[in-house]
C-alpha positions as CSV (number, residue, x, y, z in Angstrom):
1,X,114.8,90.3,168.2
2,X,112.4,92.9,169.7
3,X,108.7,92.9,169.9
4,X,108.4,95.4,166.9
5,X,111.0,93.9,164.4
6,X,109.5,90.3,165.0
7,X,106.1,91.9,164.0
8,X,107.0,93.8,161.2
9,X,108.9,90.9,159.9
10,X,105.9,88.6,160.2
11,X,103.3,91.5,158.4
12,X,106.3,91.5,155.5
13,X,106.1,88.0,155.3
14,X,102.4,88.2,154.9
15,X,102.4,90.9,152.3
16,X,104.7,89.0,150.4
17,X,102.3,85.5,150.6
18,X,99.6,88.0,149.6
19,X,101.0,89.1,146.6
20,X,101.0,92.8,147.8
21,X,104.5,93.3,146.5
22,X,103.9,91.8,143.7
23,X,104.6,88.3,143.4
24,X,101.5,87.4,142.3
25,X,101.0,87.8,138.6
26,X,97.7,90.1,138.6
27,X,94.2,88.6,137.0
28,X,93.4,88.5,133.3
29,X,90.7,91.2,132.1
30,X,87.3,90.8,132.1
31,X,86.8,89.6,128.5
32,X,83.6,88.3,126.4
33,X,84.0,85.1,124.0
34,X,80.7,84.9,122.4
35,X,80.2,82.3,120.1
36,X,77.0,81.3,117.7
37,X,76.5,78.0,117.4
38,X,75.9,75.4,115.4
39,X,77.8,75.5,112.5
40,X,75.7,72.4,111.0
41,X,72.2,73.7,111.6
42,X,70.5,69.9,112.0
43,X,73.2,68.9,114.4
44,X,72.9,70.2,117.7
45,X,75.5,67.9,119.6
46,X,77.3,70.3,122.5
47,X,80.3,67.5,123.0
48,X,82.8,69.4,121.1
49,X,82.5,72.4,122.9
50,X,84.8,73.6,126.0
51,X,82.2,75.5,127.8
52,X,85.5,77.1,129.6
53,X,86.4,78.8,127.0
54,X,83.3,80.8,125.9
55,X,81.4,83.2,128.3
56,X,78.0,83.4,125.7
57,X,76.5,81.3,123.2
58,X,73.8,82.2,120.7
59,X,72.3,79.7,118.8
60,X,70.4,80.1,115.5
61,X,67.6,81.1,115.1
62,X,64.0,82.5,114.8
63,X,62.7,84.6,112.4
64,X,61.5,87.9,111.9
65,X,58.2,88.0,109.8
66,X,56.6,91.2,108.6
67,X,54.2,91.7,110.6
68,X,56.6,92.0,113.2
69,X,56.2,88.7,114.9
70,X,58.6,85.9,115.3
71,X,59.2,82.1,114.2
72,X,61.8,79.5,115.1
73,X,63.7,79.1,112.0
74,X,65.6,76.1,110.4
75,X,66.3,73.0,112.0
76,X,65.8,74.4,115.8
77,X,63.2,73.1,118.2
78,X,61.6,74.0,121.3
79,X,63.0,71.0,122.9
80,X,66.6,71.6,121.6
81,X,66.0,75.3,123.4
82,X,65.4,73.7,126.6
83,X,68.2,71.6,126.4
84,X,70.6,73.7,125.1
85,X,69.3,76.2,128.2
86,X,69.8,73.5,130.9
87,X,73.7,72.7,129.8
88,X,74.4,76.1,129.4
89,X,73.5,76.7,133.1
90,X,75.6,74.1,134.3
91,X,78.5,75.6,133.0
92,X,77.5,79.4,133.6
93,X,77.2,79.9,129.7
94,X,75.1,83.1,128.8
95,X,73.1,81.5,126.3
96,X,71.4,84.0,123.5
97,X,68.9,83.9,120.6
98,X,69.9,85.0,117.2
99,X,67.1,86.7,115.4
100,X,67.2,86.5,111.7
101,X,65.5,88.6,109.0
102,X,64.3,87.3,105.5
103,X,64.5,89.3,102.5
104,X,64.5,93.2,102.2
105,X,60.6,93.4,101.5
106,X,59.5,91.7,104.5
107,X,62.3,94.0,106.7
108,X,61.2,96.8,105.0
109,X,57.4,96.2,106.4
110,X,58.1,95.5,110.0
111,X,60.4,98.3,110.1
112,X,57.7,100.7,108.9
113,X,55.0,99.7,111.3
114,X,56.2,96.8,113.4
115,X,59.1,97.2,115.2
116,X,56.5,97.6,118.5
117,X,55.0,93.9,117.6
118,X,58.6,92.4,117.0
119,X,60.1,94.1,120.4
120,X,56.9,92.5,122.3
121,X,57.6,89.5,121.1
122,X,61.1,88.9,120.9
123,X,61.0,89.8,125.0
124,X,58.5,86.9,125.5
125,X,60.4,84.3,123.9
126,X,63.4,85.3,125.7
127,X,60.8,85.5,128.8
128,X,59.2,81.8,128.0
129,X,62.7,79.6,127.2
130,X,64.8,81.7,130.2
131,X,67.4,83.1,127.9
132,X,69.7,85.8,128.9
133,X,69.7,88.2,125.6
134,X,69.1,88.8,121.7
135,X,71.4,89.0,119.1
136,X,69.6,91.1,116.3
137,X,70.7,89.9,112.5
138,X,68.6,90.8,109.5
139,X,71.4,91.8,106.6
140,X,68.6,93.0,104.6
141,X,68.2,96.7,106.3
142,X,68.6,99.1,103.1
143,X,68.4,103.0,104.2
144,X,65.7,103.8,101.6
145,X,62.4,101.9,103.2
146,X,60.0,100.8,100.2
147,X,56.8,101.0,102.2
148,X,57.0,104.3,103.9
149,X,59.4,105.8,101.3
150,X,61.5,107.3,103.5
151,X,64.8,106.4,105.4
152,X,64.9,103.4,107.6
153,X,67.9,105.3,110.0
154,X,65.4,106.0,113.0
155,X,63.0,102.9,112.3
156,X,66.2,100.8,113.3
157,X,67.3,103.0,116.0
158,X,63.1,103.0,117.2
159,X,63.9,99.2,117.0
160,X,67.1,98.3,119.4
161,X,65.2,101.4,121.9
162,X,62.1,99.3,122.1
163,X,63.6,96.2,122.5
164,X,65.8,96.7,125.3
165,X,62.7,98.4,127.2
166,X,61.2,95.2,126.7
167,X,64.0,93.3,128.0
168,X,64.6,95.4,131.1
169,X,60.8,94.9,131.8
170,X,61.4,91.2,131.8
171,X,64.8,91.5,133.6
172,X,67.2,94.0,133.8
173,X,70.9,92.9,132.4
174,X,69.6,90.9,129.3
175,X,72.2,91.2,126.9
176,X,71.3,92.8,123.4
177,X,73.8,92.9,120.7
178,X,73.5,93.5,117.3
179,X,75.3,91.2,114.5
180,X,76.2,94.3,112.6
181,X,77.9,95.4,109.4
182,X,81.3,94.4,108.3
183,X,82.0,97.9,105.9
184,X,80.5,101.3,107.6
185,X,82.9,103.8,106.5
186,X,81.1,106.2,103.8
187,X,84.5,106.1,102.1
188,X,84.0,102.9,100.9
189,X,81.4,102.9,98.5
190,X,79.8,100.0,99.5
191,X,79.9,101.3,103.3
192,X,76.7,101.0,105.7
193,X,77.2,104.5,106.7
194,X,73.3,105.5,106.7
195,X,72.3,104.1,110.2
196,X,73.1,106.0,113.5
197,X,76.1,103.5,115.0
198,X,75.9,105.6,117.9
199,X,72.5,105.6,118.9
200,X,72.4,102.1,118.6
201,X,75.0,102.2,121.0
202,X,73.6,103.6,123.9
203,X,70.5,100.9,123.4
204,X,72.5,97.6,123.2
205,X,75.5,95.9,125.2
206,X,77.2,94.8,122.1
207,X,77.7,95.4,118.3
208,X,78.8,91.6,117.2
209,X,81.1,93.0,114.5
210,X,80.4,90.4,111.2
211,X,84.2,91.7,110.0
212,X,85.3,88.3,108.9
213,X,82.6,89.3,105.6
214,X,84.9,92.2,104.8
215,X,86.7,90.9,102.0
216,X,84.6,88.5,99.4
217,X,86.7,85.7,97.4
218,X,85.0,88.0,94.1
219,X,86.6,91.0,95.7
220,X,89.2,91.2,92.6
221,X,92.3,91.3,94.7
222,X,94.2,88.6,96.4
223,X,94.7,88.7,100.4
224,X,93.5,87.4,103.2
225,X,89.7,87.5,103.9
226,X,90.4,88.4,107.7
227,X,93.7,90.7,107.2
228,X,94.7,92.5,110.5
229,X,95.7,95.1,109.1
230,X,97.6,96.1,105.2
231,X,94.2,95.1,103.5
232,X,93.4,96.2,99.8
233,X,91.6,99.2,99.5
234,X,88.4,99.9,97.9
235,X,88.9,103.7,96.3
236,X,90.8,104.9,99.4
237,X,89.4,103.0,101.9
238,X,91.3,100.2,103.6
239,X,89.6,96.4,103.9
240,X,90.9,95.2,107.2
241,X,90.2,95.0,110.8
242,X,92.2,97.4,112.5
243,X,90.5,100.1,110.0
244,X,87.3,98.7,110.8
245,X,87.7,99.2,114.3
246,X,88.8,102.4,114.0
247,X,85.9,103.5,111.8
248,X,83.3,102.0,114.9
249,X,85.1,104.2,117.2
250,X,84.5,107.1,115.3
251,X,81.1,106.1,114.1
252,X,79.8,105.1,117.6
253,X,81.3,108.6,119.7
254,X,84.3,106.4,120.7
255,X,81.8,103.3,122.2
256,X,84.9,101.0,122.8
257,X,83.4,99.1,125.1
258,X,80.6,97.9,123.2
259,X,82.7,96.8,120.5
260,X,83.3,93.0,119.6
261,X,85.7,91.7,117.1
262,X,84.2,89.3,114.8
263,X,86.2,86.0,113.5
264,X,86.0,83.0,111.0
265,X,86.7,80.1,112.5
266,X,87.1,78.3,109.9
267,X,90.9,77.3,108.6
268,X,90.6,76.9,105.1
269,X,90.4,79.8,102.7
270,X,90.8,80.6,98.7
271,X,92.9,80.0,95.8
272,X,92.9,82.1,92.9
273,X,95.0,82.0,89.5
274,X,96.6,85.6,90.0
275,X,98.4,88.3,87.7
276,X,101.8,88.4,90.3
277,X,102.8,87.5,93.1
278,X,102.1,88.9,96.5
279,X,99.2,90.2,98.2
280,X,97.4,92.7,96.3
281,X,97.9,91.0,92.9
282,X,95.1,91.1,90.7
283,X,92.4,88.2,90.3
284,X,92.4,86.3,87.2
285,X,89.3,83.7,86.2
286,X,86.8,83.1,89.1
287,X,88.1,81.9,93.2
288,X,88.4,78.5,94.2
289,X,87.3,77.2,97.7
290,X,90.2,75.4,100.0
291,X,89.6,73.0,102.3
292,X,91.6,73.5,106.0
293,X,93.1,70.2,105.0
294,X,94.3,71.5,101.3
295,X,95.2,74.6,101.9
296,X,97.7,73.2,104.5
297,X,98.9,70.4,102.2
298,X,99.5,72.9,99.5
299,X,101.3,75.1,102.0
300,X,103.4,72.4,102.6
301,X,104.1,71.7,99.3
302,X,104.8,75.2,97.6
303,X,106.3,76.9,101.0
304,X,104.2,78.2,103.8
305,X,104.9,81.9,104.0
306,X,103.0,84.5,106.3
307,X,101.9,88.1,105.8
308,X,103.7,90.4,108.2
309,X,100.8,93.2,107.9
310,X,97.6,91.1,107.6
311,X,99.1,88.3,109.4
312,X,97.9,85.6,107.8
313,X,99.0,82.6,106.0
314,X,99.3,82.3,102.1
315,X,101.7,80.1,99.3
316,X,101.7,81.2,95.9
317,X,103.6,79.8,92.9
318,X,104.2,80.2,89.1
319,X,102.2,78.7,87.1
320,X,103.6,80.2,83.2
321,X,102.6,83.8,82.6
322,X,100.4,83.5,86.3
323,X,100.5,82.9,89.6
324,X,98.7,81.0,91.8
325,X,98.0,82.0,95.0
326,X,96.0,80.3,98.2
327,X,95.3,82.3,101.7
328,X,94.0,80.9,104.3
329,X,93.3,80.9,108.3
330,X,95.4,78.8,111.0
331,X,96.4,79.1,114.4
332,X,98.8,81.6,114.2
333,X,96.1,83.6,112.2
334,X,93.6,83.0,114.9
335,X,96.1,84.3,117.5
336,X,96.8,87.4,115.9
337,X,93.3,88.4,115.4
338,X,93.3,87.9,119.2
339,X,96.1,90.0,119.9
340,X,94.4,93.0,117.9
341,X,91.4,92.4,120.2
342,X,93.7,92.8,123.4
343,X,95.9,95.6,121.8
344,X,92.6,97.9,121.0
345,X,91.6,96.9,124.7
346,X,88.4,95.3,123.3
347,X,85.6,94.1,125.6
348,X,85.0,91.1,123.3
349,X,85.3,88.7,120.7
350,X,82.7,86.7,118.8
351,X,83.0,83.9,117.0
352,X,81.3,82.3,113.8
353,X,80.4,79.4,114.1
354,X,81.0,76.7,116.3
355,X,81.2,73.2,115.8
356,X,79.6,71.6,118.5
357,X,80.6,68.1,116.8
358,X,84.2,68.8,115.8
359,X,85.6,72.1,116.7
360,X,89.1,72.1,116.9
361,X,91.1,71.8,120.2
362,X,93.2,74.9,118.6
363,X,90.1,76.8,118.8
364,X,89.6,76.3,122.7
365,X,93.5,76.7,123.7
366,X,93.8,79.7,121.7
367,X,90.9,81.8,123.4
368,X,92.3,80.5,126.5
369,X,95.8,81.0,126.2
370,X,95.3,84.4,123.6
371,X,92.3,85.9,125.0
372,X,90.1,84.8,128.3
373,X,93.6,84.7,130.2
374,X,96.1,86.5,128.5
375,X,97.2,89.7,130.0
């Protein structure tokens, strides 16, 4: 063998170990599982959680208060904070602060003169317990403001600008997202369509997408609450997620990349006495709540079948001149939901709520497997 075959062989042989040839499947995407945590607000136990699995946590909450300054709300504690901070460091878990507002009144006053006080202060809790971002939540923004009279469009927008100032003042790559709305489309009648989805945009990392609050048990229809996509329509408008998606790329200027999906972890769902069978029948007599435990007993009992549009789970039978009907969430649900995050090429998920005392094991192996390392 000459001098330059033996060398060419051996830099071949190299390449190949390397994976430059490719023989080395290439990395998983950069992806974002946030999740907010805890599901049972007086429990703050972490041993249920796989910290693998989840890149941010953001744990509820303090409270917005008209005057624009801020309160830790419910069952959380300073001390919790602080220990919640230290394990989430250990495992190189962003962890977040969910800020929640009250009623539309008080919103309505900080808004109109506050959202200075609020950015101020919101920046020096984040500053005082080490945090590494906000996630913004008050679900009682209206576009008509009652104190000033006028549209609340650029108080909000003023809002997310002044508090990311804030937080690059602090530190520069504090991450702000915004748990935003669930319906936007000014199609749908009861759409959010008044605020200005793409300035928000440029201000914060994230809009934390609430979509799994889409589709109400009362919403007169029966379906799944999270449907990928084939959801019932309110005048012409589509309830689903792929729709939703669609309607934040053409609100936000095409902002994919600030875009997470929001999902319900939970695996039970909601039985209604119905006029037919099938999704879409109409809703007779008032919903009924299903435990994850019932709804998969009754599935097992009347014949699990699964929606090939909104992938999700359901059984239904007669029941004399009606029909009853039960959807609800599982793994396979879960997965899909996932699979319409990678499809739309999504930064992120997020994730309500975990159970830091007895999430499921499904949950962790299916943002592994579906998500964090799927290609």
């Amino acid at each position: 063998m000459s001098t330059g075959y033996a060398v060419w062989v051996a830099v071949l042989a190299g390449s190949l170990a390397l994976g430059v040839y490719g023989s080395e499947a290439p990395e998983a995407p950069k992806r974002f599982a946030y999740g907010w945590f805890p599901k049972n607000m007086k429990d703050w136990s972490t041993q249920a959680l796989d910290w693998s699995a989840i890149t941010h946590l953001c744990f509820r909450s303090v409270v917005v208060q008209p005057d624009g300054t801020i309160k830790i709300g419910g069952a959380c504690s300073p001390e919790q904070i602080r220990a919640l901070r230290k394990e989430s460091k250990e495992h190189g878990v962003k962890l977040c602060v969910l800020v929640w507002g009250t009623n539309k009144a008080n919103s309505d006053a900080y808004l109109a003169r506050h959202t200075g006080v609020f950015a101020e202060q919101i920046a020096a809790f984040v500053k005082e317990y080490e945090l590494d971002g906000v996630n913004l939540d008050d679900e009682t923004w209206h576009e008509k403001n009652t104190v000033t009279g006028e549209s609340n469009r650029e108080a909000v927008t003023a809002l997310f600008k002044q508090t990311r100032e804030q937080l690059d003042n602090i530190r520069p790559g504090l991450h702000l997202s915004y748990a935003s709305p669930p319906v936007i489309s000014a199609e749908d009648k009861f759409g959010q369509a008044w605020m200005d989805y793409r300035a928000i945009a440029a201000q914060i990392d994230h809009f934390t997408i609430m979509s799994y609050c889409m589709t109400p048990p009362t919403i007169g229809w029966t379906g799944s609450a999270q449907a990928v996509r084939g959801g019932g329509k309110v005048g012409e408008h589509p309830r689903d997620y792929a729709t939703l998606m669609d309607d934040y790329l053409k609100a936000t200027g095409g902002a994919k990349e600030k875009l997470m999906l929001g999902i319900d972890l939970g695996r039970g769902g909601t039985e209604w006495t119905a006029a037919g069978p099938g999704r879409g029948a109409s809703i007779v007599g008032k919903p009924r709540a299903l435990s994850a435990a019932e709804a998969r007993a009754n599935a097992e009992k009347h014949g699990r079948k699964f929606d090939p549009e909104q992938q999700a789970p359901y059984y239904e039978y007669s029941e004399g001149a009606q029909w009853i009907q039960g959807w609800y969430e599982d793994e396979e649900a879960f997965a899909a939901k996932l699979k319409l995050a990678r499809d739309l090429q999504l930064p992120g998920v997020c994730l309500w709520v975990l159970d830091g005392v007895a999430e499921p094991a499904s949950t962790w192996k299916g943002l592994k497997q579906d998500w964090l390392q799927a290609q």
